[in-house]
Each structure stands twice: as C-alpha cells, then as structure tokens.
C-alpha positions as CSV (number, residue, x, y, z in Angstrom):
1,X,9.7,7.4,-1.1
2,X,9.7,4.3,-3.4
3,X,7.1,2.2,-2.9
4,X,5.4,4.1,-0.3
5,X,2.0,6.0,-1.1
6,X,2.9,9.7,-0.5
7,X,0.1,12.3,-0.2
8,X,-1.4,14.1,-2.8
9,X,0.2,17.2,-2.0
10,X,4.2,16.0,-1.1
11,X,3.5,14.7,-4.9
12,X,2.4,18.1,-6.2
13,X,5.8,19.2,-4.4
14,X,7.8,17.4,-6.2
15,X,6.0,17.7,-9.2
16,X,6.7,20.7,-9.7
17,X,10.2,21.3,-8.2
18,X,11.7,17.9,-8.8
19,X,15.5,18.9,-8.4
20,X,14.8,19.7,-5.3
21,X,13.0,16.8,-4.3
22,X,15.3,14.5,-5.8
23,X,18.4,15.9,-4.1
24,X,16.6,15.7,-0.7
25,X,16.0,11.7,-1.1
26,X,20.1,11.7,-2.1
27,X,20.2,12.8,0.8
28,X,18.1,10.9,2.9
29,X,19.8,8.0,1.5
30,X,23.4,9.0,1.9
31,X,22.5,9.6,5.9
32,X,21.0,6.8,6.6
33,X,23.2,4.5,4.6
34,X,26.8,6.7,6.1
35,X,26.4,5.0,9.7
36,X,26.1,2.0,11.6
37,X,22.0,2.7,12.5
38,X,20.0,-0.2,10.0
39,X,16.8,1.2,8.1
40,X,14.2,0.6,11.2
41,X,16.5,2.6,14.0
42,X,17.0,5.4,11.3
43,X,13.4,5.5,10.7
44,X,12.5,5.5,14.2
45,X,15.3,8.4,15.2
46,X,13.6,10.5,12.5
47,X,10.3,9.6,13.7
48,X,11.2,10.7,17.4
49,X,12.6,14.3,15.3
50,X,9.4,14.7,14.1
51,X,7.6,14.4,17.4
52,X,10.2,17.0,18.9
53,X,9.2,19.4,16.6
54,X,5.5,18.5,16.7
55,X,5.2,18.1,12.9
56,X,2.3,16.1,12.0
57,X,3.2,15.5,8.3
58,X,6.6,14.2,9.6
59,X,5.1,12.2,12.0
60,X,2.9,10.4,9.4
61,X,5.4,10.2,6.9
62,X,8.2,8.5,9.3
63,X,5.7,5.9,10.7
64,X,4.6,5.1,7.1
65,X,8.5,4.6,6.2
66,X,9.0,2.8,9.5
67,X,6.5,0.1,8.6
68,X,7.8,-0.3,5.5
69,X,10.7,-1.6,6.8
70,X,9.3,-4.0,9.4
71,X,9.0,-1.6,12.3
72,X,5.9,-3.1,14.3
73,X,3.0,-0.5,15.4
74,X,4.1,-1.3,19.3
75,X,7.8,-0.4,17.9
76,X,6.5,3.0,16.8
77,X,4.0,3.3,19.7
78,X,6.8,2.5,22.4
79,X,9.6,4.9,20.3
80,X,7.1,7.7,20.9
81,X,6.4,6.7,24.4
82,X,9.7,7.3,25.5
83,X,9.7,10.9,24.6
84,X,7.2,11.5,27.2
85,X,10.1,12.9,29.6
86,X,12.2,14.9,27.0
87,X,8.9,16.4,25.1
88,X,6.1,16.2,27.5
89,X,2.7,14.2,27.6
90,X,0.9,17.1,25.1
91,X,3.4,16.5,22.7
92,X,4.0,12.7,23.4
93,X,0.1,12.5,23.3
94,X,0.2,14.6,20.0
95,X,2.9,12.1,17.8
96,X,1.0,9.2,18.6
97,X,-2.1,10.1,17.8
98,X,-0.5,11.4,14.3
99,X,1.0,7.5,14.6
100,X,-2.4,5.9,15.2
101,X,-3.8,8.2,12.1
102,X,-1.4,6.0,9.8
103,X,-1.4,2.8,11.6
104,X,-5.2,2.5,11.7
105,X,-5.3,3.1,8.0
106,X,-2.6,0.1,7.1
107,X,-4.8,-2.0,9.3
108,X,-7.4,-1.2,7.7
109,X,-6.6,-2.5,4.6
C-alpha cells in the first residue's frame, strides 16, 4: 500500500508475517497490471467485491486506494450505488457508509 496510510493493525499484520504480506501485494500488482482495466476501474471492481461480501475493512481500504488514484468520492458513491440491485439496499446502504467513514476523513484534512 505504498503511500497510503494503512491501519494500525494491517501494519501489525505484516509486521509480523511479512512473506506473506509481501507476496499478496505481488499479487495485487500482477492482477491489476495482467489486463486491460487501468488502476481506478481495478480499484473500483475490488471496491464493489468488498461490498458483495460486506467487508468493512475492505470497503475502507479499496476507497482509500481508489482515491489515491484519482477516483472522485461521487465515483466511489455511484460504483456502490449500482450494487443496490445485485446486493440489496442493507448492504448497498452498508458499503457506503463504510465509504463515507474514509471519505469524510480525507476531507477533513
């Protein structure tokens, strides 16, 4: 996550198993970098994964990613927004408050 602020614990993570850690970013590289998708429609495909699976971490961490590479906040909000008919408005409603949790903090700043 280079140049991204990661939370305390995702840092104690890969602390202590850095192998691990460090082959999962490979990783992350090689699949976003092995198709025609740029950064910003990778992000936000892995953004809408997270809200599928209704992981909050996820959520957070994709939207922090997305805006790092120039995805706007009404990029993110509408991505979410059109999960409402595949994942539901508890879920939908879910992701982008998760969203909101990260975008109101960069604004804040």
């Amino acid at each position: 996550m280079a140049g991204i602020k990661a939370p305390k614990f995702y840092e104690t993570l890969r602390r202590n198993q850095r192998e691990v850690f460090d082959a999962l970013e490979t990783l992350g590289q090689a699949l976003r970098g092995s198709g025609p998708l740029d950064e910003r429609a990778s992000h936000l495909v892995q953004l809408a994964a997270a809200a599928a699976i209704r992981s909050e971490g996820a959520v957070h961490s994709h939207v922090r990613r997305a805006l790092a590479v120039g995805v706007s906040p009404d990029e993110i909000r509408h991505a979410l927004l059109l999960l409402l008919s595949t994942i539901g408005l508890p879920g939908t409603v879910a992701a982008l408050s998760w969203a909101e949790d990260v975008i109101s903090k960069k604004r804040k700043k």
